[in-house]
ZADO-1210 file (C-alpha; in nm, 4 decimals, padded with zeros to 6 digits):
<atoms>
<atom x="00.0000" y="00.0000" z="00.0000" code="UNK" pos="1"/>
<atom x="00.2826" y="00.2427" z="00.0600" code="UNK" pos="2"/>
<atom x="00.4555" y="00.3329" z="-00.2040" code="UNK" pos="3"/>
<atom x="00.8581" y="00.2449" z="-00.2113" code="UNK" pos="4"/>
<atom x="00.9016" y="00.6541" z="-00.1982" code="UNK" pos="5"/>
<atom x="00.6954" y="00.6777" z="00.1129" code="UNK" pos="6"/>
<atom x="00.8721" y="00.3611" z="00.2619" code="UNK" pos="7"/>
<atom x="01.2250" y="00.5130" z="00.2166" code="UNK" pos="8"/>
<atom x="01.1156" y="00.8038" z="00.3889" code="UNK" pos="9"/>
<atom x="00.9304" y="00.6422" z="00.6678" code="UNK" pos="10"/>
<atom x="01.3272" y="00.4339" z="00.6904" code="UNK" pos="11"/>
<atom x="01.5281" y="00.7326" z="00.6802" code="UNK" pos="12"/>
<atom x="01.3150" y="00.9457" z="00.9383" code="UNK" pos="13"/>
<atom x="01.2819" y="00.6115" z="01.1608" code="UNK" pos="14"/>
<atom x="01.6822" y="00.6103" z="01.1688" code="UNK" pos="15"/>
<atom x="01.7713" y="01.0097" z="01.2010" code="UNK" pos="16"/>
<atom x="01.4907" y="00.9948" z="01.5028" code="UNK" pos="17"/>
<atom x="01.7007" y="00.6822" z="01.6675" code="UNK" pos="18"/>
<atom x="02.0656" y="00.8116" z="01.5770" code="UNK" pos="19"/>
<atom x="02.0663" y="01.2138" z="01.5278" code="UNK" pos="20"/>
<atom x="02.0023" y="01.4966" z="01.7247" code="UNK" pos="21"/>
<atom x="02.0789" y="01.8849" z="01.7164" code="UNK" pos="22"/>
<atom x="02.4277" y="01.8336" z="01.8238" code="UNK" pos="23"/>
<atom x="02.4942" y="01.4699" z="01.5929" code="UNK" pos="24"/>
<atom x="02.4062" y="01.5418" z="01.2274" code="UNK" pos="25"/>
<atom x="02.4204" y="01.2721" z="00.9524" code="UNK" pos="26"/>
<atom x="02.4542" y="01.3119" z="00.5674" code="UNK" pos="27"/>
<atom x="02.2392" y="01.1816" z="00.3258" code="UNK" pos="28"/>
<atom x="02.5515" y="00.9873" z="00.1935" code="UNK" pos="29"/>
<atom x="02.6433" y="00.8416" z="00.5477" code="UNK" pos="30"/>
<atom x="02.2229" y="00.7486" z="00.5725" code="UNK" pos="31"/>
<atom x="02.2064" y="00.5644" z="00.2612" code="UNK" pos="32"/>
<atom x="02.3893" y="00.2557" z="00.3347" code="UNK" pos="33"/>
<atom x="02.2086" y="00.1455" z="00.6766" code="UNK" pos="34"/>
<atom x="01.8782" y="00.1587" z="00.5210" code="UNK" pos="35"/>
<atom x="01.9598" y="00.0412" z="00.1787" code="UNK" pos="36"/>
<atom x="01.8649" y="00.3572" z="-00.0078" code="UNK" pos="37"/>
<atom x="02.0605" y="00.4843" z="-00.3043" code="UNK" pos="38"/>
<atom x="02.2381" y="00.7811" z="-00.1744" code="UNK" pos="39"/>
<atom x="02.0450" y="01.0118" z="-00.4854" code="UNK" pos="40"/>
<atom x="01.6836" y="00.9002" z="-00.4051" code="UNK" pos="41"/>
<atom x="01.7630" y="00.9406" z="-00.0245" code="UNK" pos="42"/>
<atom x="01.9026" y="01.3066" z="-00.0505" code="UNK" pos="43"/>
<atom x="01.6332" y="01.4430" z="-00.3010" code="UNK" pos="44"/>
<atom x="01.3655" y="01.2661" z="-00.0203" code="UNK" pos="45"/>
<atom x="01.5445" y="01.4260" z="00.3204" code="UNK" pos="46"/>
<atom x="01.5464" y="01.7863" z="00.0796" code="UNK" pos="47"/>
<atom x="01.1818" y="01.7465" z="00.0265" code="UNK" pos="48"/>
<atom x="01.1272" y="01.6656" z="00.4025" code="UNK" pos="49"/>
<atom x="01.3246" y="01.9376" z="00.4993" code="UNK" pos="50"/>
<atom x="01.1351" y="02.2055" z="00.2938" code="UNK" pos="51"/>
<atom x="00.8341" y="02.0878" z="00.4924" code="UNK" pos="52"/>
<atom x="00.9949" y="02.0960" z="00.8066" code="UNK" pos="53"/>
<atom x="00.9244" y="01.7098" z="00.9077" code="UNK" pos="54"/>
<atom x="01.3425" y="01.6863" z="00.9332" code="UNK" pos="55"/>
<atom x="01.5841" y="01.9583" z="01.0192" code="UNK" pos="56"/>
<atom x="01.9089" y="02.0215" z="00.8432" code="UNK" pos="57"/>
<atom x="02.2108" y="02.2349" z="00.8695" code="UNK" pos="58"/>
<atom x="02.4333" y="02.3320" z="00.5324" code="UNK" pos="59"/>
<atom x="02.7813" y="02.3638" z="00.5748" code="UNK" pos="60"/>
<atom x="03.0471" y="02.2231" z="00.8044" code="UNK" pos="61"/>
<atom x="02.9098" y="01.9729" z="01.0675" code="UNK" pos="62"/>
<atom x="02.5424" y="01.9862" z="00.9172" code="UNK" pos="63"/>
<atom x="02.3766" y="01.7047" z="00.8204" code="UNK" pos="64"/>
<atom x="02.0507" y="01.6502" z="00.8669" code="UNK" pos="65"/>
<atom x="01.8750" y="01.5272" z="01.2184" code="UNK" pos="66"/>
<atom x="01.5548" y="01.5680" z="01.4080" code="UNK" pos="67"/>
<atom x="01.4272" y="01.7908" z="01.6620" code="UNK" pos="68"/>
<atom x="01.1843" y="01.7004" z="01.9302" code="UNK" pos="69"/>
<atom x="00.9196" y="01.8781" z="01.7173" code="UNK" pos="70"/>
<atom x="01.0363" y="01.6534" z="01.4598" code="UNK" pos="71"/>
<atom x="00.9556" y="01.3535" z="01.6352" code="UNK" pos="72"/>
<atom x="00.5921" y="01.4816" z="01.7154" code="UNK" pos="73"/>
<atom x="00.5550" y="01.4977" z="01.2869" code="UNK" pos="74"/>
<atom x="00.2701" y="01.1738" z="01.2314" code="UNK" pos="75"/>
<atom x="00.3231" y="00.9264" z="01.0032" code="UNK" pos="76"/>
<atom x="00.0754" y="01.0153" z="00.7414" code="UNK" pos="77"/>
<atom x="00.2120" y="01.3420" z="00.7298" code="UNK" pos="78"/>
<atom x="00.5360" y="01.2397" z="00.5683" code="UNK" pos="79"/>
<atom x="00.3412" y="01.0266" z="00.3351" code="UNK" pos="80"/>
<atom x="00.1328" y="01.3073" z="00.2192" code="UNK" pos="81"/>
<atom x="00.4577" y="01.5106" z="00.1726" code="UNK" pos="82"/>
<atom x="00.5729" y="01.2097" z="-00.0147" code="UNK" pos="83"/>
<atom x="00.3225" y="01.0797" z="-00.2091" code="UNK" pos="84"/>
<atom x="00.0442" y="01.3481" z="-00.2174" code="UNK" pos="85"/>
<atom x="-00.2642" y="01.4011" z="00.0089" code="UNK" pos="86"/>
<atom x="-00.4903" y="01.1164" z="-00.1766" code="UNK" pos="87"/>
<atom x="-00.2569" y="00.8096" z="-00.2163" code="UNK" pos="88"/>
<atom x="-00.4197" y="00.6405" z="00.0872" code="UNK" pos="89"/>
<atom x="-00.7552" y="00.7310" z="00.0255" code="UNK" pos="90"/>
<atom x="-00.7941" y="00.6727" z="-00.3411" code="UNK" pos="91"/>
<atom x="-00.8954" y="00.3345" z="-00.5163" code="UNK" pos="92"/>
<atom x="-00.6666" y="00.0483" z="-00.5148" code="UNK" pos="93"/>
<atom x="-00.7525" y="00.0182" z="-00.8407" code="UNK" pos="94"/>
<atom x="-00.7217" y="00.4027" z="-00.9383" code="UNK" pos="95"/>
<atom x="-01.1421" y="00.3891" z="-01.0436" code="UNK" pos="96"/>
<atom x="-01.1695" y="00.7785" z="-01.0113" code="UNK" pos="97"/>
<atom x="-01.5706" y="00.6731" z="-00.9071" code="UNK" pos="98"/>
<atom x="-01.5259" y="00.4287" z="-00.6462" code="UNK" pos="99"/>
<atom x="-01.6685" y="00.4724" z="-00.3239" code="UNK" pos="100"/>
<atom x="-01.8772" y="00.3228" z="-00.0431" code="UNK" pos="101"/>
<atom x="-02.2376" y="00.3363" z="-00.2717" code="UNK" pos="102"/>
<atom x="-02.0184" y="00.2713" z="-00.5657" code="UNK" pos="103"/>
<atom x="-01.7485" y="00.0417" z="-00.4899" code="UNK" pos="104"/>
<atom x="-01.4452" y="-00.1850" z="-00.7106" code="UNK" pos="105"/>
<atom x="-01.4204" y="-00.5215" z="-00.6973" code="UNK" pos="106"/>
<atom x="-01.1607" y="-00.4715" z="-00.4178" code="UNK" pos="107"/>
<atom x="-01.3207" y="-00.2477" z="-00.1840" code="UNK" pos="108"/>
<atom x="-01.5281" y="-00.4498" z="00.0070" code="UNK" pos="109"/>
<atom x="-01.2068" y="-00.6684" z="00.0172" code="UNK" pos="110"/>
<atom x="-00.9664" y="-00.4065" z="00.1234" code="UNK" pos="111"/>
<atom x="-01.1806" y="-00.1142" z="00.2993" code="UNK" pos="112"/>
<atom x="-01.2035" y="-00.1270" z="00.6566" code="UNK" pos="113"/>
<atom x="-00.8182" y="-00.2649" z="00.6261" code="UNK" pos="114"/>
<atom x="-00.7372" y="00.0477" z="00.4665" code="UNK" pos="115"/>
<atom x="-00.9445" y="00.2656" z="00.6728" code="UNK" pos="116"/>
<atom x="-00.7555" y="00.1318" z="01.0089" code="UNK" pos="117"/>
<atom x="-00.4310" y="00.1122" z="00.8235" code="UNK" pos="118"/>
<atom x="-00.4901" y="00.5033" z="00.7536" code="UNK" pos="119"/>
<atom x="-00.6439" y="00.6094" z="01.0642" code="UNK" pos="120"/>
<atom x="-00.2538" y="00.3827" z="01.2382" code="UNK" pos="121"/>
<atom x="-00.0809" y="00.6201" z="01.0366" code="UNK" pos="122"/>
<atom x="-00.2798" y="00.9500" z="01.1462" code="UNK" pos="123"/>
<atom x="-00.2809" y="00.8711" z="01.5034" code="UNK" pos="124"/>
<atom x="00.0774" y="00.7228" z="01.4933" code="UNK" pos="125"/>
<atom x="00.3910" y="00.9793" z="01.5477" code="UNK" pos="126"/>
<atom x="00.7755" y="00.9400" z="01.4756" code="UNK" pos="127"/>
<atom x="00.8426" y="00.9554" z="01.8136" code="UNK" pos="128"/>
<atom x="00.6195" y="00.6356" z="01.9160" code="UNK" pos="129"/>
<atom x="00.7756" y="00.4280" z="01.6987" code="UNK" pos="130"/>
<atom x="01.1269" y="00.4815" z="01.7921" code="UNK" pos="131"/>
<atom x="00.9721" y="00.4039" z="02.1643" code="UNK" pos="132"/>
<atom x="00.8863" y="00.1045" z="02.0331" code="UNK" pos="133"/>
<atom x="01.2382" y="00.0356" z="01.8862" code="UNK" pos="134"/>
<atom x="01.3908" y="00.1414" z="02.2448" code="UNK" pos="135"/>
<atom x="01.1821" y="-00.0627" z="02.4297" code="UNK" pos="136"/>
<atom x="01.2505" y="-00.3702" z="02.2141" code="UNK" pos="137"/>
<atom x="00.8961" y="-00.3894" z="02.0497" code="UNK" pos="138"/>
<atom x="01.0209" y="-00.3514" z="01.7101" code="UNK" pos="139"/>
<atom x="01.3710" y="-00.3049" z="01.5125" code="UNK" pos="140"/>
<atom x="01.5264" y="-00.0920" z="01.2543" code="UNK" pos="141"/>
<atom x="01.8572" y="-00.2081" z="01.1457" code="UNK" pos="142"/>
<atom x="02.1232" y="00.0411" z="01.2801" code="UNK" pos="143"/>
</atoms>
């Protein structure tokens, strides 16, 4: 359901919000290899996350990017709308531009309240409570 833009995002904030901080920056080249992302399509991602403040950055001489404690607050399904646009969620797995609840695909029956509580996860859902959950042992991200 995500799309492999979204994911790399959702990767590369996951691992700034475990290893960075205002005073322990890390570059886009330096981020690529521990979450498998090619160092291009990581940097113009962390740019475009930047520009709407869901990461921090600093040009220059120890910059880097890293995330703030506002940062961490940022929920999930707002870096996938900054990634992937407002409707990718919402919009019909089959991309039927009428398909809705009185006129629905073949797969919405299927795949609607799964995608309703998959979207409503991601709304309610903030950076910051999933790297709990990697500090407490609940889940992993490879470091």
């Amino acid at each position: 359901m995500l799309s492999n833009s979204s994911k790399y995002a959702l990767k590369a904030v996951l691992y700034l919000a475990v290893n960075s901080n205002e005073n322990k920056k890390i570059l886009a080249k330096d981020l690529s290899e521990p979450i498998n992302v090619p160092k291009a399509y990581i940097s113009k991602l962390l740019q475009e996350l930047s520009r709407h403040n869901m990461v921090s950055s600093m040009r220059g001489p120890g910059g880097g990017f890293y995330l703030t404690a506002d940062n961490r607050s940022i929920h999930l399904m707002e870096i996938i709308n900054v990634i992937d646009g407002e409707n990718r969620l919402t919009s019909c797995m089959l991309s039927l531009g009428k398909c809705n609840e009185n006129n629905p695909c073949p797969l919405h029956k299927l795949l609607g309240d799964t995608k309703t509580n998959f979207v409503k996860n991601l709304e309610e859902t903030t950076v910051q409570d999933l790297v709990l959950d990697i500090q407490e042992g609940n889940s992993f991200l490879p470091l």
